[in-house]
N, C-alpha and C positions, 0 to 999 in steps of 0.2 A: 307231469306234475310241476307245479308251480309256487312260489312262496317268496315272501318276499326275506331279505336278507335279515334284518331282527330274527324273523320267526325261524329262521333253518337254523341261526347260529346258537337260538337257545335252545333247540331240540339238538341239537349235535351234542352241546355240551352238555345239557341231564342225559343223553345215553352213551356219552363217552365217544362217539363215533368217529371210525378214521374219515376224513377227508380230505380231497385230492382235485385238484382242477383240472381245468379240461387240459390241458398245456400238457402238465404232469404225466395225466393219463396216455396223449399221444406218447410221447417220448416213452414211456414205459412200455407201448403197444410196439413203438418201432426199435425197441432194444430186444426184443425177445424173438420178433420176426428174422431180427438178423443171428439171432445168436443159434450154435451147430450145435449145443449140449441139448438131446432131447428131456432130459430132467429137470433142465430149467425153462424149457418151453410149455411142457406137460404146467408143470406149478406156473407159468406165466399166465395159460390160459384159462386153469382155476380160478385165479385172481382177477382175470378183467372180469370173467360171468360172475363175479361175485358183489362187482359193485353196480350200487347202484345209481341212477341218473335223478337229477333232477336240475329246474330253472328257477334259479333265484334273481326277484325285483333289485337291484340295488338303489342305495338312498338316492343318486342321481337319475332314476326309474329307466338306466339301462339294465340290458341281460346277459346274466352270465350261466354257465352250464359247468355244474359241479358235479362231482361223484364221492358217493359216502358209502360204507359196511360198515356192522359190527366191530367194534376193536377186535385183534387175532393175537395178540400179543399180554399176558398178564404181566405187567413191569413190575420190577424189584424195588422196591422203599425201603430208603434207609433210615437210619434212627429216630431221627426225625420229622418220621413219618412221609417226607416228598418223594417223588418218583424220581428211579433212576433209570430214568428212557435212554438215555442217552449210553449205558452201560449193559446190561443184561435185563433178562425176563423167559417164562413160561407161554409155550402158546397154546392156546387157547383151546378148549372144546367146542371148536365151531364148523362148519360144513364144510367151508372151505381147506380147512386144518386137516379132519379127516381125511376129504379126498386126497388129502396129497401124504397123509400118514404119518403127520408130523407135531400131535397133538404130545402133552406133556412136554416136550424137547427142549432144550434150554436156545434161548434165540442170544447171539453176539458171543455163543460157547464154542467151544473146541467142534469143527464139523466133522458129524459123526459120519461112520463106514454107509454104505450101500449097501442095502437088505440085499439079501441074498438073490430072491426071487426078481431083483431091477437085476443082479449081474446077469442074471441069467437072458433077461430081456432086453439090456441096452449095451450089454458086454461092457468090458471095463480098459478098449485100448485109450492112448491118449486123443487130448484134442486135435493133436497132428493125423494123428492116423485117421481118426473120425472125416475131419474136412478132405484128407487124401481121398478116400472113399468117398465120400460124397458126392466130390467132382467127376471120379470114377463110372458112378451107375448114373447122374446126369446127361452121359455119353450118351447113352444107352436108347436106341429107338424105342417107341413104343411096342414095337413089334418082340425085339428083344428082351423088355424088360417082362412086358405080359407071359414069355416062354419063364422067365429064372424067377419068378413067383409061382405059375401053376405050379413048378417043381416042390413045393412046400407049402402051398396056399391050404391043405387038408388037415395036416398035422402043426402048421405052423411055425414061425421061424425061430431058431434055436441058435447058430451062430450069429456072431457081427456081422456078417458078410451079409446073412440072410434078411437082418434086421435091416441095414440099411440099402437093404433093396427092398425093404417092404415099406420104410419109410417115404422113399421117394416114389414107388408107387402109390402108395397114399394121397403124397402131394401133389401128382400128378392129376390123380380125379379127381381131387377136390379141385383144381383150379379148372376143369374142362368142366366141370357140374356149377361149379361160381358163371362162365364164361358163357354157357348154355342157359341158365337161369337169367342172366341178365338182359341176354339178349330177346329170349323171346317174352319175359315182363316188357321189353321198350315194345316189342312189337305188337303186342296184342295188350296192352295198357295205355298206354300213350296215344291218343286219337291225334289224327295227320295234323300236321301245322296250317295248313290251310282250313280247315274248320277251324283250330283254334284262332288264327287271322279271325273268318267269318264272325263266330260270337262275339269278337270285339270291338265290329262295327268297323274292321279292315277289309275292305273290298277296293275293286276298279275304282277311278274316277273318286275317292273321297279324299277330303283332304283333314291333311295328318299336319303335327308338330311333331317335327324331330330335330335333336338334339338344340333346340330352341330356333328353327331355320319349318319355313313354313312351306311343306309343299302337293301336289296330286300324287295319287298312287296309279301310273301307270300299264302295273300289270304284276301277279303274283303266280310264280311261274315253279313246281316242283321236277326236282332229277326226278329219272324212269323208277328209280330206289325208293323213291319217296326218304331218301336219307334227306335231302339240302331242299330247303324253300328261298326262292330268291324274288325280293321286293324290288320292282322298279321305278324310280321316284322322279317327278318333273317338279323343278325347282319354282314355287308359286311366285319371287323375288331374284330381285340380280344380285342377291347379297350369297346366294349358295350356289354350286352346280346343282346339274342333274347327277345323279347315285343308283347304283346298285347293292341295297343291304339285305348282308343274310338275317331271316326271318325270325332266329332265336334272340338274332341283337338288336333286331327290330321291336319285337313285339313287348319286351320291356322294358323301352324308352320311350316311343310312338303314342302319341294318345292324336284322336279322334276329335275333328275343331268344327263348329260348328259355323259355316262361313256368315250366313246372314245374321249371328248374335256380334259375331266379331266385328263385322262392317260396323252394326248400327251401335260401337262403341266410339268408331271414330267420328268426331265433328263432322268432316272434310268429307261426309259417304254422302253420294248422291241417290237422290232416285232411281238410278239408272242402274241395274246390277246384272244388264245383259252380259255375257263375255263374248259374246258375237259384237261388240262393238269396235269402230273400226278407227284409224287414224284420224277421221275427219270429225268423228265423235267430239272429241279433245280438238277441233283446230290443232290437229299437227301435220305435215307432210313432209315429203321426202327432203332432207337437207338440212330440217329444224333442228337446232340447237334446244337441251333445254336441261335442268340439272335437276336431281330428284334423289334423295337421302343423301346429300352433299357429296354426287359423284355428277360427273357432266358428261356428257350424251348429242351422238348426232341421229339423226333417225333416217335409215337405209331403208328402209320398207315394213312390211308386215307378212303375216303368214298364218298358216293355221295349224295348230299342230296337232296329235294321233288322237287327242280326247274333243278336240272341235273346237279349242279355246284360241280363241285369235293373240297372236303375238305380236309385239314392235322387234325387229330389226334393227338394234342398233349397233354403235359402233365409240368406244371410248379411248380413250391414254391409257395407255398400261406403260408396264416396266421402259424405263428410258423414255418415257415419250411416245411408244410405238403403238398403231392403233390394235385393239381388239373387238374383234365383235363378240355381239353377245344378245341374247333372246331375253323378255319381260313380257307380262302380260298388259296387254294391252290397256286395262281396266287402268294400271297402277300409274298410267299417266295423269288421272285425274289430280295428284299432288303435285305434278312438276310443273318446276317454272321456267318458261321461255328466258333464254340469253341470247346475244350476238355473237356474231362468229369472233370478235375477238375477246372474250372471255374462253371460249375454246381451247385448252391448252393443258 
């Protein structure tokens, strides 16, 4: 659901509605995860299923994700008619309220006893002895714990002891049933990464933009798992290496370039769009001096590499002075310009 921020904020306000952001909601989600009291876990997670979601436009036409309910709470007005939220109130006849049996009650009042029928269900030692326990049956193998539930799994648990050992079995399958659930949604939802590569026009031999550095794809190679896709990338320019990126960090940066629209942007593109083209193409040979995107260049030879694209062999100043070699396609000479050996340096 969607709206934009005007329209939520006057519907909240003709029906009263509590609302909560998203910020809110986490912190409220990760207070109650952590918290031992199962009473106020029970009423925590009342409360999340009770709100609801929705995406408000804001006037700068970003997005934000709010949560609204019912008001739960009837506040007390004083003399003069304003509300005294900030002091006491009645809560409310609402679904939420019920569930948790706490309809009528005074909210910000004296807190009332534990029904009878929760002592009896969540026993009444303190918070110390709760988390001692707790730690207690977390010990506990599965093997073991499955035995000290069967013992009462029929007529059901009736001491603290039993309780929270029915608790943490609880907690138990719900996290191996979460854990199972997710995994096989990935594996039988999720079609292989290398199809998803495929439909986006990522295969062998295309050439790709990544992370603003232009280069060939290689080879697109997955584990036995089909867990990991890993892209191998040959750098179309002396301005990047060659790279190995994984596939998920790939595939939403990567976009797909269309070589001969790109050439025929530049003035400087020739006729000639072979990559089989060779040193002699360019008048260059072994020795030549010649500088090309303001780095300067001696040229060592040529070569061809795994995709068939003919490369120069060159050889530059790096750090201190000291030479490095380094590979370029040969095409990319058609922009450099010849120097003398003592511009070299």
């Amino acid at each position: 659901m969607e709206m934009t921020r005007q329209e939520f904020d006057k519907l909240a306000k003709q029906n009263n509605w509590e609302v909560y952001t998203q910020r809110q909601v986490y912190q409220f989600s990760q207070d109650i995860l952590k918290s031992v009291d199962p009473i106020e876990r029970e009423h925590g997670a009342i409360d999340y299923v009770s709100l609801n979601r929705v995406t408000v436009v804001n006037d700068d036409l970003t997005k934000s994700v709010v949560y609204w309910r019912e008001q739960q709470v009837e506040w007390d007005k004083a003399e003069d008619g304003t509300l005294m939220k900030a002091r006491s109130g009645v809560y409310k006849d609402t679904p939420a309220n019920r569930k948790k049996g706490i309809v009528g009650q005074r909210y910000g009042g004296k807190k009332e006893e534990m029904p009878e029928e929760k002592k009896e269900k969540y026993g009444s030692e303190s918070t110390k002895e709760a988390i001692g326990r707790a730690k207690k049956d977390a010990k506990l193998s599965d093997g073991e714990l499955e035995a000290k539930v069967a013992k009462f799994r029929e007529r059901g648990p009736k001491t603290e002891e039993e309780w929270s050992l029915a608790r943490e079995y609880r907690d138990r399958k719900a996290s191996k049933d979460n854990k199972k659930k997710t995994k096989t949604d990935f594996q039988t939802d999720a079609p292989p990464m290398s199809e998803r590569l495929a439909k986006r026009g990522f295969k062998e031999g295309v050439h790709v933009n990544y992370n603003g550095n232009s280069y060939t794809i290689k080879s697109i190679k997955s584990s036995k798992d089909k867990s990991k896709t890993t892209v191998a990338l040959i750098s179309d320019t002396d301005e990047a290496p060659n790279k190995k990126v994984d596939a998920k960090k790939f595939i939403g940066i990567a976009k797909v370039v269309d070589i001969e629209k790109e050439n025929e942007k530049d003035p400087n593109y020739e006729e000639s769009k072979d990559v089989n083209n060779t040193l002699k193409d360019y008048k260059m040979k072994r020795g030549d001096m010649f500088e090309l995107h303001g780095h300067k260049y001696r040229v060592l030879g040529e070569k061809t590499d795994e995709l068939g694209i003919n490369r120069a062999i060159v050889e530059y100043p790096g750090f201190q002075g000291k030479l490095q070699t380094h590979e370029i396609m040969i095409t990319s000479l058609k922009h450099a310009k010849k120097i003398d050996d003592k511009d070299f340096n």
